[in-house]
C-alpha positions in Angstrom: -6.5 29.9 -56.4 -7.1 30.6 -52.7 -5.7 27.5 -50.1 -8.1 26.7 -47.4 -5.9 28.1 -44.3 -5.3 25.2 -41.4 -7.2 26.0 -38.6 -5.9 26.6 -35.3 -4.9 23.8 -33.2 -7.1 23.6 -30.1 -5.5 24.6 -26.6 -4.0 21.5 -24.6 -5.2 21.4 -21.2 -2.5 20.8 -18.7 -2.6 18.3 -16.5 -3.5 18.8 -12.7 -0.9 18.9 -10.2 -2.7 16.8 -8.0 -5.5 13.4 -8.7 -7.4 12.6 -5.4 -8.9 9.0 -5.7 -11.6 8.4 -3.4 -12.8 4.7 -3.6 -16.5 4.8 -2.1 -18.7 1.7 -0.6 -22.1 2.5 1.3 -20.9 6.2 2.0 -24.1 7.8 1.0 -24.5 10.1 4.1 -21.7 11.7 4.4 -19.5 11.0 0.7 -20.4 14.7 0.2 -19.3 16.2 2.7 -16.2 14.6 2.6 -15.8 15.9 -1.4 -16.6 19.5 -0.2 -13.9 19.3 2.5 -11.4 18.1 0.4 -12.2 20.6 -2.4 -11.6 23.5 -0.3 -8.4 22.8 1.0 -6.7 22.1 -2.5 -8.5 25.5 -3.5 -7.4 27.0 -0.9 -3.9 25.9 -1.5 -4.1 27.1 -4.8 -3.3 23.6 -6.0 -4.6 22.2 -9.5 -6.4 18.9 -8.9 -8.6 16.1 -9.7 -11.2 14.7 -7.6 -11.9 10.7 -9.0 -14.4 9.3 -7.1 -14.7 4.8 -7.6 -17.9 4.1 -6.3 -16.9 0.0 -5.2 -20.6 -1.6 -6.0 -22.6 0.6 -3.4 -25.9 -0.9 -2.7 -26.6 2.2 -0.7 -27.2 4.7 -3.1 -24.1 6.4 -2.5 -23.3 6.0 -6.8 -26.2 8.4 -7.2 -24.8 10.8 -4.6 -21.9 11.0 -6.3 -23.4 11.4 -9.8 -24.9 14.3 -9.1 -22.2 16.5 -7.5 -20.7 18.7 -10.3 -16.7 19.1 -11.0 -15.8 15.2 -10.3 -15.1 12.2 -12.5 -16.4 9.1 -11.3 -15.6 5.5 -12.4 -18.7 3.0 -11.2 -18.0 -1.4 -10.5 -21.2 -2.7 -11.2 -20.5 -4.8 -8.2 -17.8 -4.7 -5.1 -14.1 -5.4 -6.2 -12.7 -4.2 -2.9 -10.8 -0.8 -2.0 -7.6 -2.1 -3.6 -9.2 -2.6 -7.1 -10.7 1.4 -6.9 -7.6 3.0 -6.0 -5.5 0.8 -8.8 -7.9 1.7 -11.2 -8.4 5.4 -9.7 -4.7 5.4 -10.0 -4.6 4.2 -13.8 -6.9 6.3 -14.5 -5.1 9.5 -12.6 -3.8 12.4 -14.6 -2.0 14.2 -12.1 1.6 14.2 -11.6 0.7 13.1 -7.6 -1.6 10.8 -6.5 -3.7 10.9 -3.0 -5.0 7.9 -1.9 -7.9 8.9 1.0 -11.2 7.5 2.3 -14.2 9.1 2.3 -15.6 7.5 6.0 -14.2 11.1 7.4 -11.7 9.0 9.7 -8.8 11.2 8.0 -7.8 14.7 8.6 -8.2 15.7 4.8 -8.1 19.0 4.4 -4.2 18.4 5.5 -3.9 17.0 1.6 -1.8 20.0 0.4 0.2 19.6 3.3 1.4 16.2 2.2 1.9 17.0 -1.0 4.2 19.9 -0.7 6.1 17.3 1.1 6.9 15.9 -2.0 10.1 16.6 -3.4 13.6 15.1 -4.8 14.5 13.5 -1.2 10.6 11.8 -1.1 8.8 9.9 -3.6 5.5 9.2 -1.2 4.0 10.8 1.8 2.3 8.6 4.4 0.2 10.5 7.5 0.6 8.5 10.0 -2.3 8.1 12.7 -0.8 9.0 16.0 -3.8 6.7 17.7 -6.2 3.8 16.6 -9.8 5.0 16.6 -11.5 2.3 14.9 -13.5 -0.8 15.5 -12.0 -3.9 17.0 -9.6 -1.8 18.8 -8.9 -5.1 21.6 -7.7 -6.9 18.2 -6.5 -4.1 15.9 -4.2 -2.4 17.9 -2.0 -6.1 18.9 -2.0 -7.2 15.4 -1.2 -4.3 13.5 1.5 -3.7 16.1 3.1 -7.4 15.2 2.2 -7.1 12.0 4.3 -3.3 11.6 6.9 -4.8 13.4 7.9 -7.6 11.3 7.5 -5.6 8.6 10.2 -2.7 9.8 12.3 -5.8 10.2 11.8 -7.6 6.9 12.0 -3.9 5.0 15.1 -3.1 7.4 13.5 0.4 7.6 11.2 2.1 10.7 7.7 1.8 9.7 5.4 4.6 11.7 2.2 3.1 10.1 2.2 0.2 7.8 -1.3 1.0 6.5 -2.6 4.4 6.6 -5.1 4.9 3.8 -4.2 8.6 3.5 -0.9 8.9 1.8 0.6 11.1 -1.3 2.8 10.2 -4.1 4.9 10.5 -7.4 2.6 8.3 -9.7 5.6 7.7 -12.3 7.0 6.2 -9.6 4.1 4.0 -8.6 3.5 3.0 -12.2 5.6 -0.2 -11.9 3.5 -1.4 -8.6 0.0 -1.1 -9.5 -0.3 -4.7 -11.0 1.1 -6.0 -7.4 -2.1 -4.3 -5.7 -4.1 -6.8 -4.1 -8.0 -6.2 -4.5 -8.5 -5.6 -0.5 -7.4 -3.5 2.3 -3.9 -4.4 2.0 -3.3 -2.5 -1.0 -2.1 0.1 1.5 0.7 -2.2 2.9 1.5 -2.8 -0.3 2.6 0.3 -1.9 4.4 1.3 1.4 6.3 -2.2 0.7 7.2 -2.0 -2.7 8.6 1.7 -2.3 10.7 0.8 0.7 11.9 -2.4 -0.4 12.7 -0.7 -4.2 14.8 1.9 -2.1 12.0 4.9 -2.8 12.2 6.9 0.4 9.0 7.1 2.2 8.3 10.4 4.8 5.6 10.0 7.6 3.4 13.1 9.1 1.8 12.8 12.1 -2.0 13.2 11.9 -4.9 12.3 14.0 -7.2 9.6 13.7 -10.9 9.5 14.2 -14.2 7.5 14.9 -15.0 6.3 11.4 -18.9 7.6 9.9 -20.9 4.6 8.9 -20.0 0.8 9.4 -16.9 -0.4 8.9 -16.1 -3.0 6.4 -12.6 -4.4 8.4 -13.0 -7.9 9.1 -10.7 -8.4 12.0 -9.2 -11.8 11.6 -9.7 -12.0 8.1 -7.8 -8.8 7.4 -4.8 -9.3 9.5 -4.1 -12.8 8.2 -4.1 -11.0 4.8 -2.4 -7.9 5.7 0.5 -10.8 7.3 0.5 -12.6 4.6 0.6 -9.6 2.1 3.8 -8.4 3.5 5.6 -11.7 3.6 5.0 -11.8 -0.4 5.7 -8.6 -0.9 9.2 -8.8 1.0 9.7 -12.3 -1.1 9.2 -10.3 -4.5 11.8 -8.0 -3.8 14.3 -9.2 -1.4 13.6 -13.2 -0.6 16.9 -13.4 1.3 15.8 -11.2 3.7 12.8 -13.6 4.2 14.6 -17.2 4.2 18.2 -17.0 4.9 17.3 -16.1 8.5 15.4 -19.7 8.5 18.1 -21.2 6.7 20.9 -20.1 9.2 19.3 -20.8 12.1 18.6 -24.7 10.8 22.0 -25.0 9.4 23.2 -23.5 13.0 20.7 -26.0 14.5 22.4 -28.6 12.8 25.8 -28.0 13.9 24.7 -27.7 17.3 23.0 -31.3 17.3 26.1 -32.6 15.1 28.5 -32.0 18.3 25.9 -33.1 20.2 25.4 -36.7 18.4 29.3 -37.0 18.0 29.8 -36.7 21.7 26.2 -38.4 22.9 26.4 -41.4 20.1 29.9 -42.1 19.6 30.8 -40.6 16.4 27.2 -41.7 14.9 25.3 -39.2 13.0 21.5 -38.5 13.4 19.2 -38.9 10.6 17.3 -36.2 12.3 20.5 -34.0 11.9 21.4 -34.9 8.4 17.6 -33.8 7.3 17.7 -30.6 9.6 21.2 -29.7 7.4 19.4 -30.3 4.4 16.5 -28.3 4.8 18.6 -25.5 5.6 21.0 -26.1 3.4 18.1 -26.1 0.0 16.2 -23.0 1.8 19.6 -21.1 1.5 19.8 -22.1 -2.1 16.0 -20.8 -2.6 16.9 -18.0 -1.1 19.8 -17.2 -3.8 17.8 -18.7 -6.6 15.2 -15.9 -5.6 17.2 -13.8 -5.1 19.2 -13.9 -8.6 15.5 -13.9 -10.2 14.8 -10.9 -8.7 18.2 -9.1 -9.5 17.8 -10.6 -13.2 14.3 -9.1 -13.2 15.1 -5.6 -12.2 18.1 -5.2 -14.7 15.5 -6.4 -17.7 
């Protein structure tokens, strides 16, 4: 009695080397042009690659640019979630073994893509560019703030930061896997990938690259964005090394307390301050919040 033979197993189609997400808000003019350009330099680089445009809510019509260009996947809020929300998703939804994050307001030099991802290699798990100038709006308050803002970070992350938040960056997604839930739905979602690789001991490289005038309006709300961006780092920092953040305090009011203990003893006779007794124990219950945190976090890591 003849057996029915098994049939052949379909091909498996390997993954791409590369997945290019490229969240999109009220980009209608010129979201094409920027998919063309970034096409041709991965084609011309000979590199595999995805192109996964989010389109963020556009009211513009820019959802129905992008729905009819051939050769891209596109994922489509049905209202504005904010650039941090596309690329996590874009990222989830990645199949490529690296990740680009870019914009598509053509202020990045993206046909240097391959370039940052042949940077990628044992000794780097994520490749910023980082803008040699500042070329967008609000320059008079950008330029101060993102300048205190880097700054503290480098400090808090004990590490030179170039450029905190450069939205045109490449890296391993296994190794961004464990981040994505910490992504915040704005424009710190930058800051906050560059924070959780440094602070997680993930070396970072940074590429010079130029920087120009964005097409379109701008959706950066200058005070509103650096408080968040500030803030953004100060939680990230606490997540993964509070002492860093608060034994600094801690010291300084337990060193502020000695200070006005000799004072008081020579000043008052040998009487204490209350003032000094509360200034000792602020310090003193920061320093154990700080180890608390800190034994969390170390608990948390080796789970």
């Amino acid at each position: 009695m003849p057996t029915a033979s098994a049939p052949f197993p379909l091909p498996v189609e390997a993954p791409p080397q590369v997945t290019v997400v490229l969240p999109c808000y009220n980009e209608r003019d010129h979201v094409e042009q920027e998919v063309k350009r970034i096409r041709a330099a991965l084609e011309a680089a000979g590199m595999t690659y995805e192109l996964l445009c989010v389109d963020d809510g556009s009211t513009d019509g820019t959802r129905e640019v992008l729905q009819s260009i051939p050769g891209i996947r596109t994922i489509l809020f049905p209202r504005n979630q904010g650039s941090g929300t596309a690329r996590r998703i874009g990222t989830q939804e990645a199949k490529g073994d690296v990740v680009v994050w870019t914009d598509a307001d053509m202020t990045y030099p993206n046909e240097l893509i391959p370039d940052l991802v042949r940077e990628l290699d044992d000794d780097y798990d994520q490749v910023v560019g980082a803008r040699r100038t500042e070329a967008g709006t609000y320059k008079f308050f950008r330029v101060p703030a993102k300048w205190a803002i880097r700054r503290l970070a480098s400090y808090l992350t004990n590490t030179p930061i170039p450029d905190l938040n450069s939205g045109l960056r490449a890296f391993k997604r296994h190794v961004a896997a464990p981040y994505l839930r910490l992504l915040p739905p704005g424009f710190s979602c930058v800051t906050t990938i560059t924070l959780a690789f440094l602070s997680n001991g993930h070396p970072v490289k940074y590429v010079p690259i130029d920087y120009f005038k964005r097409a379109g309006r701008s959706k950066f709300h200058p005070f509103k964005d650096a408080y968040n961006y500030i803030i953004q780092v100060l939680r990230m920092v606490m997540y993964f090394n509070p002492i860093r953040v608060l034994m600094p305090v801690a010291l300084t009011l337990m060193g502020g307390t000695f200070v006005k203990l000799i004072f008081d003893l020579i000043i008052h006779h040998w009487r204490v301050a209350g003032s000094t007794i509360l200034i000792g124990l602020a310090g003193f219950n920061i320093a154990a919040i700080a180890l608390l945190g800190d034994l969390v976090v170390k608990r948390t890591g080796a789970d």
